[in-house]
Structures are given as structure tokens and as C-alpha cells.
N, C-alpha and C positions, 0 to 999 in steps of 0.2 A: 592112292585113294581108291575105294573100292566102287563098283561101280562107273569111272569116269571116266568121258569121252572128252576127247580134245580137237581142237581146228576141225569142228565138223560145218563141212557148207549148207546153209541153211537161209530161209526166209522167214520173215515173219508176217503167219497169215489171218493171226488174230491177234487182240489183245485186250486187258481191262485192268482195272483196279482191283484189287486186292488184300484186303489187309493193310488197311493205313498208307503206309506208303510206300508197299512192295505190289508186283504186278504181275497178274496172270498172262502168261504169253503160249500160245501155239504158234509153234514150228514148221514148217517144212524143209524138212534135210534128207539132205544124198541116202546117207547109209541107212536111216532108221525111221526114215517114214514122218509118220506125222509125231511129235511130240510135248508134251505141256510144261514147261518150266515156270520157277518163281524165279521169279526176279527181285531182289530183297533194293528197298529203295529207291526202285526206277520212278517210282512215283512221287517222290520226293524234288523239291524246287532245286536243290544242286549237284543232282545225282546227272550224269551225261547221258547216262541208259536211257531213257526216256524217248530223248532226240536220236539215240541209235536205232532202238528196237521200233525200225518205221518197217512198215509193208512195202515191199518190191525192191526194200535195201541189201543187195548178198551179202551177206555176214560166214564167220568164222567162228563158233560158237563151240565154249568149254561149259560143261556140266558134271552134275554125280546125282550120285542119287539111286536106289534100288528099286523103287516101285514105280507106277506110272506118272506120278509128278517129279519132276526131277528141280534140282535149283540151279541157276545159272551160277559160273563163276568167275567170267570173262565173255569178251565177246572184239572180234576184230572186223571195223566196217571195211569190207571191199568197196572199191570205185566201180561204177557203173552209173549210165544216163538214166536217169529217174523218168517217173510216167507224171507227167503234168498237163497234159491237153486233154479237158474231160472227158470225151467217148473215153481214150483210153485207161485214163484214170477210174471210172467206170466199169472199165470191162476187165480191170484187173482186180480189183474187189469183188466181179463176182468170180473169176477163177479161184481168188481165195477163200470166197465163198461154199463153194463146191468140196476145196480140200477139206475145209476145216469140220463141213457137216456131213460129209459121206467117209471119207479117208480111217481107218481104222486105226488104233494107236498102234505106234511103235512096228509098222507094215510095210516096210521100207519097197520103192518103187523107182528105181533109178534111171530106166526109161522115160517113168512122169515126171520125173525131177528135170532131165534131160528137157522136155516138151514144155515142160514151164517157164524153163531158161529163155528155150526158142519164143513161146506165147509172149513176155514181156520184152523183149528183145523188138520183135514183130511189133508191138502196140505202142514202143516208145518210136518206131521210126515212120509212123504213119502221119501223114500231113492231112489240112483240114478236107480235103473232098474223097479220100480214101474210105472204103469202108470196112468196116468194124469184123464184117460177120465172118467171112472167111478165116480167118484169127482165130473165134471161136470156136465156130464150129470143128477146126481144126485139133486144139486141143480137147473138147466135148467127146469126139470121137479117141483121139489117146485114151484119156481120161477115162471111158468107158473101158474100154480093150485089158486097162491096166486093171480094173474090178471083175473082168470073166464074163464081160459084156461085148466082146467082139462080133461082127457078123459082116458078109459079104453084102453090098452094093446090090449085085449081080445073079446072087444065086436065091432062089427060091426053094425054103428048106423043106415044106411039108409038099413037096412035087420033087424035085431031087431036079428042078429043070433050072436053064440058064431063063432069067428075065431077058424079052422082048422088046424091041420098038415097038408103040403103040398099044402093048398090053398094060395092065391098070392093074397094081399090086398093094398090096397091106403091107405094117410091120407091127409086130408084139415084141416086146422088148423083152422075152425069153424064148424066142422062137428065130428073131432076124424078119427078112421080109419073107412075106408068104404071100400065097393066092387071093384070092379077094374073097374066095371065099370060105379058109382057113377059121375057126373055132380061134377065139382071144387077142381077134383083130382092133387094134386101138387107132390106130392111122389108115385110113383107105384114100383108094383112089390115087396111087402113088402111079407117077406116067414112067412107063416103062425106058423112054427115052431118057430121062430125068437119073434114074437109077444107074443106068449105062454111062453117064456122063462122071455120074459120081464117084464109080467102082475106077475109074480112068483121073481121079482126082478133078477135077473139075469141081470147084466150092466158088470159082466168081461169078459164073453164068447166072443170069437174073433164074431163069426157074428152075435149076438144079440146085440153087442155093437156098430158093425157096423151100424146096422140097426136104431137104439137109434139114432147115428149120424145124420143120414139123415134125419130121423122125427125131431130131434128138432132141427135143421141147418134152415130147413125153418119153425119152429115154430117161435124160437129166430127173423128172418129176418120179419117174418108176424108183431111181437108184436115191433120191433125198427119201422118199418112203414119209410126205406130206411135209419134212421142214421146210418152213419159208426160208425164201432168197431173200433178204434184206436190198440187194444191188439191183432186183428186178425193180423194185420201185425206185432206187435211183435213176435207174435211166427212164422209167415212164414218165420222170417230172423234170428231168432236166435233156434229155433227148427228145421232144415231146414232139417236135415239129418233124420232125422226121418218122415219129409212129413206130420207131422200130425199139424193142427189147429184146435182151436174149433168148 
């Protein structure tokens, strides 16, 4: 069959209605990136698809197809712990969020594949006083690396110097962190000690994780390029006591 992939590992990180009672689904798979299949029927009351084609379910998925829509022709559910405690139910909507509106088609990224395994992995085994952000931020930075977004914690690009204790730095999300007083600064006031903690992994410490926030808040905003996050406003209204969103 021309065209067709078989047993490929894959997520599903969107989906909709479509044509009666077939359904539009985006993919996240190993070898090929982000992808859009039909699904002929899933939508349908005795079709099993439906109940398969869930988000954070790893599947094994057969298609064909020559152009950018392809059509599903099989799909096998793997076992794996499901995300059922909101924060992380939450925070895994919006990682798929991110794929489904930034990820290019068919751009395969094995690495982020890789990290998305580790992020829901991470998020189904967090109990209720754990928090969330470290998770993210985690992935957020993958995530970026893998679109040509990388940059060093540490280094300060438009000076060629190491960041400081106690010095106070910007970042521009096509520059990395610079000087404070670097030309197409979007985040200032970045504490130097903060930056230092980060380049060393450090994402639980209360203000070095603060600071992670800020940078990759208008990292995440630079690379959507103004699409809305649907998931930000879930968690503004059902995490609301805690004040915290991605």
C-alpha cells in the first residue's frame, strides 16, 4: 500500500469531529512528527476508536496516505498509567497544546518524543503537594531546543561573558540572556544567582523556578506567534487557589 506506515508510536494530542461520523485527529509520533489523520467512524456510537483515540494514551498506529492528511487504518492501545489528578491532567493538555499549535507537520523530533514520554510519565506520578512547575518548565525548555530555541542559563551572548552573582540580566527569545542593557530585551531584571542555579539544573528552588517562569512564559508566547493556550485558562479557573499557570 503506497504511502503506509505501520506500528508507529504515537499520541494523541488533538482531536474533533469531522464529517459525520469520522474524526479529525493530531498525532504525536516517534518517526514523523506531528501528523493529521482521519479517522473514518470514530465518531460514531459503536465504533471502539473513539474510546481509543484518548490523549496521553501510547498507541501503535497504521495509516496511508500521500498528502498531509493521511487516514487511519488500525491503531493498537499500549498500557500505560493514565493522568487523572487535575494539576496533572491539566498540565498535560497544555503540553499538547504547545505540540499541536507550534510543531510543524510531518518534523519528526525524537528527542521531544523522548521528553514527552519522560513529562507524562513525571505528571502521572506526582501526589497532591508536589508541584507542577518543574515538570514543565522542563519540557518548555526541550521543547524550545528542539525548534532552534536553545540557549545557555549562563552565558551572556551580546558580551561573550559568563553571568554573575548578583548581576541583573535580560532575555530576548532570539538572542538567549543578554545584558540589561542589550537592544530587544523582553524580560529584565533576571538575578544573576538565579541564572546560575538554572544552568546547573536547579528548576525546584522557589526563585530560580520563578525566574525559569518568566523566561519561558515569553519564550512559549514568542514561539505560539499570538495562538491562544486553551489549557492556560484551565488552570486559571480550576487551579485558582494556588494562582499559579503555566
Amino acid at each position: 500500500m503506497k504511502g503506509a506506515v505501520q506500528q508507529e508510536p504515537a499520541y494523541v494530542i488533538h482531536r474533533r469531529p469531522w464529517r459525520e461520523t469520522t474524526m479529525l485527529v493530531d498525532l504525536f509520533t516517534l518517526n514523523h512528527g506531528r501528523m493529521s489523520l482521519v479517522a473514518r467512524g470514530a465518531n460514531s456510537a459503536k465504533s471502539p476508536l473513539k474510546a481509543q483515540l484518548q490523549p496521553f494514551q501510547p498507541l501503535l498506529v497504521d495509516w496511508t496516505g500521500k498528502s498531509d492528511l493521511k487516514t487511519l487504518v488500525q491503531l493498537e492501545v499500549r498500557s500505560a498509567p493514565l493522568l487523572t489528578k487535575p494539576r496533572a491532567l491539566y498540565s498535560g493538555f497544555y503540553l499538547n497544546e504547545l505540540l499541536q499549535r507550534v510543531l510543524p507537520v510531518a518534523d519528526p523530533h525524537q528527542t521531544l518524543f523522548a521528553d514527552y514520554i519522560e513529562s507524562l510519565q513525571a505528571l502521572t506520578a506526582l501526589s497532591s503537594g508536589d508541584d507542577v512547575e518543574p515538570v514543565l518548565r522542563r519540557f518548555e525548555i526541550g521543547f524550545a531546543a528542539a525548534l532552534g530555541y536553545q540557549f545557555a542559563w549562563d552565558e551572556v551572548t551580546d558580551t561573550g561573558l559568563s553571568v554573575e552573582p548578583g548581576g541583573r540580566y535580560g532575555y530576548d527569545p532570539l538572542q538567549g540572556v543578554v545584558s540589561g542593557l542589550a537592544p530587544g530585551v523582553r524580560v529584565s531584571q533576571l538575578p544573576g544567582e538565579d541564572l546560575l542555579a538554572l544552568a546547573a539544573g536547579d528548576l525546584t528552588s522557589e526563585a530560580p523556578r520563578r525566574t525559569a517562569k518568566r523566561v519561558m512564559r515569553v519564550l512559549v508566547d514568542f514561539l505560539l506567534q499570538g495562538k491562544p493556550l486553551n489549557s492556560r485558562s484551565l488552570f486559571s479557573h480550576s487551579v485558582s487557589s494556588s494562582g499559579r499557570t503555566p
